[in-house]
N, C-alpha and C positions, 0 to 999 in steps of 0.2 A: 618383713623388712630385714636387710641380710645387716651383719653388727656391723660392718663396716660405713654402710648407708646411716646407720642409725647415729653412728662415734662423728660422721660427718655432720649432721644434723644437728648434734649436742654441740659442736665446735661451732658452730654457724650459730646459733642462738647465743652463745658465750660472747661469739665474738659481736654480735650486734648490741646486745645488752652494756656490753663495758665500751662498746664506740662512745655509748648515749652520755654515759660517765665522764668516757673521758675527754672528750668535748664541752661538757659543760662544766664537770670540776675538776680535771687536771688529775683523774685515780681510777681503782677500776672498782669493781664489786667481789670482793675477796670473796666472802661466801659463795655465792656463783662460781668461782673462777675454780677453787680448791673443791668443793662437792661434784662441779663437771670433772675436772680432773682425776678424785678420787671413783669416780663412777667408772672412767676409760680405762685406769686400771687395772680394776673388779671386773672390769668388760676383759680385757687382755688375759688377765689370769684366766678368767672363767674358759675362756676359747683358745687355750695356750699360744696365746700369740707373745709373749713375755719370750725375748730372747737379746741378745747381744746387738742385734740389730736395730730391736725396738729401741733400746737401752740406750742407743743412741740419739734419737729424735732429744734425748733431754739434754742433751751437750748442748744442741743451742740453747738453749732458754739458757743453763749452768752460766755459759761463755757471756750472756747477757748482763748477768746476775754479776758476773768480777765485773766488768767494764764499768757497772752500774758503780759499784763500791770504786771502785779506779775514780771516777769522775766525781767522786761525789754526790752523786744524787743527779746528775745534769743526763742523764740517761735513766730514765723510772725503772728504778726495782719492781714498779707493780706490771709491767710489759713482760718483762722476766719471768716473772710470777706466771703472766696469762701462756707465753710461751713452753712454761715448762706443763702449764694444767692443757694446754694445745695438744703438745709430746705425748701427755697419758693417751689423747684418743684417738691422735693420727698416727700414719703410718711417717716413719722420720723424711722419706721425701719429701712428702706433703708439708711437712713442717720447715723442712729447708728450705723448699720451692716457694712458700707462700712469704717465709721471710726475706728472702732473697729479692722477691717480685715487692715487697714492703718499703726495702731500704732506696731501693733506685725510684718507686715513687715519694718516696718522704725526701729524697735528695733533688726529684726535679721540682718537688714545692719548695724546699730550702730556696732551690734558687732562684723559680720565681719571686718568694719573698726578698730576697736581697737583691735583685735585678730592678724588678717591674714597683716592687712595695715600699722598698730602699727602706727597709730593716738592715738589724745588724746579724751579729752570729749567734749572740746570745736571747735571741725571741726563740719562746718555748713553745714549741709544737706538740699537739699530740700522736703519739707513736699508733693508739691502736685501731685508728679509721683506717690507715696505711693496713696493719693488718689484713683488716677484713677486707681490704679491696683486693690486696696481691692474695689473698685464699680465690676470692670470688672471680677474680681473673684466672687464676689454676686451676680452680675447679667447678665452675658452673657448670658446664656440660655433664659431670658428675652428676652434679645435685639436680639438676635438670631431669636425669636419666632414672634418676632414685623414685622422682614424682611421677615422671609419668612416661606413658609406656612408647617402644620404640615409635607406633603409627601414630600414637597422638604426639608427637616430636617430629612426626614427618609431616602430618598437617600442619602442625604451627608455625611451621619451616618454610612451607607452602605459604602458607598466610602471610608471614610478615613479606616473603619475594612480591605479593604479589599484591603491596597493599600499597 
């Protein structure tokens, strides 16, 4: 498996584990988040992928991290957290693209809830399902491709048209 498939893999498992969390209690799993993270790293180092570029994949989580402190708490530090341990083991598009694709579905549920729900502004959402769907919308086909091989993606392809 190539590290890059593998750093995808670790992020995918990260980010399903703290979905479970933080739907249920409102946190993530700090251990998991910081040991994935420190792993992607040790991973970058190791493969000298460590440059000005990577370096930057952390700015967003960083930029999360003020907002957080700005608002008091009303934006989770611990998203921040998952974002910056995300940074260690994507590549920084992947991490913009996935928060990016994040924010616009956590804004069309906001509105849902204030539309259709008739909540107000202040009902607390969890940020890290949004997460993992805007990765999973960026990069399935990825992780798809990582598992299994071109012909068994052309049969399956097959299958589902013609089921």
């Amino acid at each position: 498996m190539h590290h890059l498939q593998l750093r995808h893999f670790v992020a995918l498992i990260v980010l399903c584990c703290n979905t479970w969390t933080d739907l249920r209690k409102k946190e993530i799993q700090l251990p998991i988040t910081l040991t994935a993270g420190l792993f992607g790293f040790l991973l970058a180092v190791k493969t000298k992928d460590v440059n000005l570029i990577y370096l930057a994949g952390f700015a967003v989580g960083g930029l999360l991290a003020c907002f957080s402190m700005l608002t008091c708490g009303s934006v989770g530090l611990g998203d921040a957290i998952l974002l910056i341990s995300t940074a260690a083991l994507l590549p920084w598009d992947s991490v913009l693209t996935s928060f990016t694709a994040a924010l616009v579905l956590s804004a069309l549920y906001s509105l849902f809830l204030l539309v259709i729900r008739h909540k107000d502004r202040k009902t607390g959402i969890a940020f890290v399902p949004f997460l993992l769907a805007g990765y999973l919308l960026c990069y399935a086909p990825f992780l798809f491709k990582a598992v299994l091989s071109e012909d068994q993606l052309i049969l399956f392809s097959h299958k589902l048209l013609h089921f």
